[in-house]
N, C-alpha and C positions, 0 to 999 in steps of 0.2 A: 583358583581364587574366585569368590564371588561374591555377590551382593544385591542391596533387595531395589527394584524402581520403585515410583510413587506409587504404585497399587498393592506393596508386599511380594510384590512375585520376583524370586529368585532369578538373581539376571548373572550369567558368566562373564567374567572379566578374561580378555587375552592376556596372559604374563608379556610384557614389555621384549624380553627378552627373547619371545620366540618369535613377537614381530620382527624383530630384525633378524634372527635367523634367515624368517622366509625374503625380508627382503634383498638380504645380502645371496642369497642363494637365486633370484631373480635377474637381482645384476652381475650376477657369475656368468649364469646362463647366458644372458645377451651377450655379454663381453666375448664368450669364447663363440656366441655364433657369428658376430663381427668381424672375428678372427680370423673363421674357417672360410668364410665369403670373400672377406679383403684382407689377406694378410698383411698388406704392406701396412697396416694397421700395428700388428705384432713387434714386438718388442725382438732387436735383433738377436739376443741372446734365448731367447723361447723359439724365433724362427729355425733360427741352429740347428735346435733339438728336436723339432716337430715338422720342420719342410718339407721331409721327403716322406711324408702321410699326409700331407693334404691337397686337396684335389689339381694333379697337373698345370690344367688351364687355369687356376689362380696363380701356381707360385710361376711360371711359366713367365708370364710379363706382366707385375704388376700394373703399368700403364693401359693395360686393355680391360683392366675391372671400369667397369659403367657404372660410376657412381649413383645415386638418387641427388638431388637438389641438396640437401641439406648435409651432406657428406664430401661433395664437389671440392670442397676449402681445400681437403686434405690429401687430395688426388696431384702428384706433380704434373707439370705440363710439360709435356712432349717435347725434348728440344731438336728444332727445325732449322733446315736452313733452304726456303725456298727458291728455288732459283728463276733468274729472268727468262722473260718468253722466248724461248727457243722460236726458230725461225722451221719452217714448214720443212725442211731438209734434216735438219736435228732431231726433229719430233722422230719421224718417221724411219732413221736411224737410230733413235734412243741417245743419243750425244751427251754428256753430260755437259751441265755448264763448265765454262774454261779454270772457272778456278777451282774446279774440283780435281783432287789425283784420282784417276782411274784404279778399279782393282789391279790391273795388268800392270800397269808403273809401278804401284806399291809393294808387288811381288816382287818385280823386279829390283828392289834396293836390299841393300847389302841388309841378311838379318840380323837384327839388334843393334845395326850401328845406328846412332843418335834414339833408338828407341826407351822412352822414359819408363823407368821400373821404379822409380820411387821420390814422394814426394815430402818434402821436409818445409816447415812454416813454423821458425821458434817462436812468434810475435805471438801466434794462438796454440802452441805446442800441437802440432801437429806432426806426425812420420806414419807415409801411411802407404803402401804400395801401389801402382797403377798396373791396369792393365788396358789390353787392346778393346776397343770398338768400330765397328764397319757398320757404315751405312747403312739404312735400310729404305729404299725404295716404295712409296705409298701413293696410291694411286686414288680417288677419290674423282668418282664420274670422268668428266676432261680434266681436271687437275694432277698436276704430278709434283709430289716434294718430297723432300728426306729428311729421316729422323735415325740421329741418334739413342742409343739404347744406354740405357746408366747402370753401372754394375751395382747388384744385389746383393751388395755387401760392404764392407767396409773399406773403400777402395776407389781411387779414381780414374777415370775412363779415359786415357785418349785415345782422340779422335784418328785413326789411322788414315784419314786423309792429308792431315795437316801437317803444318811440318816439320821434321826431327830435329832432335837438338841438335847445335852445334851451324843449323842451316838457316839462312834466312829467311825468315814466312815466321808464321803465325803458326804453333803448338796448342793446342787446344783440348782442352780437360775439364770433362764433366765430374759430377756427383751429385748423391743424395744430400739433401740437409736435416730431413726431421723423420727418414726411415732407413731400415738399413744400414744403421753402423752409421749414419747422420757423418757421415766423412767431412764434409763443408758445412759442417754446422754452423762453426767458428766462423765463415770465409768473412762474414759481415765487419765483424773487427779489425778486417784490416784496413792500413791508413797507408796513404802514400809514404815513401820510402822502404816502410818495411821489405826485408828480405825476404824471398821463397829461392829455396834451391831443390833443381833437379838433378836425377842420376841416372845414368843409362848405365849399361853393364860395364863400363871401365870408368867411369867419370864422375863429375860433380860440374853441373852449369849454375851458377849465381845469375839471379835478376832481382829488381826493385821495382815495387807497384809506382804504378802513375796514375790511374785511371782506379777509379770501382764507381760502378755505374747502378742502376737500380729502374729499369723498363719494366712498364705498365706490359703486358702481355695477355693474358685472358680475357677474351671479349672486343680483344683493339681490334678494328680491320685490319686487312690484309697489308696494306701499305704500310703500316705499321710496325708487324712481323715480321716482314723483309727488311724493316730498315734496322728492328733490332739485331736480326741474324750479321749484317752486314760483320757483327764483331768475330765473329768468328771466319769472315772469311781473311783468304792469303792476304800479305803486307810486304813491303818493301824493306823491313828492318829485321830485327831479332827479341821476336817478344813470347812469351806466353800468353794466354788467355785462360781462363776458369771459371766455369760457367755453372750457376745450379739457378734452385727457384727462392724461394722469399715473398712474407717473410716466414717463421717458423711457424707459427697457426696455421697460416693458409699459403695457396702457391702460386698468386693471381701476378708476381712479377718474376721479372728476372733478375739474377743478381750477376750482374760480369766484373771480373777482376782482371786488369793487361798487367803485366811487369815485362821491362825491358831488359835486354841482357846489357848486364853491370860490370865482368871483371871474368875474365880466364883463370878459372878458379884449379885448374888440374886435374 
């Protein structure tokens, strides 16, 4: 197509249609280099099928992509649970805080008894299977604290420190909310009383929310993050815990949900 400017001289017009070709072809382009850089970006059903072609150290631990500033929103935050200042004895023996279970205890407890394999939430239809997560040790100049890892799929983590159904403490279960199979996407909907039931390889545990909490975390000081971890450490009763970030745009809080055990379900 063409046409004449104010001097007569033959001027080319773009067909409309190929502008958006090239545009749409632009933002392809970026879209899949976003992808290939930060997958956790990817759509959990595309991850599936292309994870194991791209590069290692990205799909490896989403949590260690280094954001830029303006991407940061969509990065989740590390879940930590810092522990109090060891005394010059502990340091220098590595000691774990008390209310932590040791590897060597957790080995030692009978395998799969109270361990959770699956987690059921009719109030937001949720049945979603869990598996195991082990601490990991992060060291940071003189600083030392631990973080939990969240599985990379659709699937909720606990924490193998915490403690198994049927025993009293605190059960403690991570997940993704907006990557990943987004497993606790829903978790926001819950209201107190609702039901969540757990299962270990012979069983069904019933609990009911009491608690859902929603902690400022990115950016707070230190005393801060300690005080929100506090929820996941040990307790004197029989509860759950489940833990992601929020809200679904960005990841700058924490979402925690308690339920108490309700009823010897069989």
């Amino acid at each position: 197509m063409s046409g004449q400017n104010a001097h007569g001289a033959e001027q080319k017009i773009i067909p409309l249609g190929v502008v958006l070709v090239v545009v749409g072809l632009i933002l392809l382009v970026t879209v899949l280099a976003i992808w290939i850089v930060a997958p956790v970006y990817m759509p959990q059903s595309l991850y599936d099928l292309v994870g194991d072609y791209l590069p290692k150290t990205a799909v490896s631990n989403p949590l260690a992509f280094l954001p830029t500033p303006a991407a940061v929103a969509a990065v989740p935050e590390p879940i930590l649970l810092l522990p109090e200042t060891p005394s010059e004895e502990e340091a220098e023996a590595e000691v774990l805080p008390s209310y932590f279970v040791s590897v060597a205890e957790a080995a030692q407890r009978e395998p799969g008894a109270g361990e959770p394999v699956r987690l059921v939430i009719p109030t937001i239809d949720l049945d979603a299977p869990v598996g195991v997560v082990s601490m990991e040790k992060i060291t940071d100049g003189d600083q030392t604290y631990y973080q939990w890892p969240v599985p990379n799929e659709f699937m909720a983590g606990w924490h193998d420190n915490s403690a198994r159904l049927g025993e009293v403490g605190n059960t403690v279960l991570n997940g993704h909310h907006n990557i990943y199979g987004e497993v606790f996407r829903d978790l926001i909907d819950l209201e107190e009383g609702d039901e969540i039931i757990l299962y270990d390889q012979d069983r069904s545990y019933s609990y009911e929310v009491t608690d859902k909490e929603i902690l400022a975390e990115r950016g707070q000081p230190m005393e801060v993050r300690i005080e929100n971890a506090q929820w996941i450490a040990p307790t004197d009763d029989e509860r759950i815990t489940l833990i992601t970030c929020w809200p679904y745009t960005d990841n700058s809080h924490r979402l925690v949900v308690v339920a108490k055990r309700v009823q010897d379900s069989g």
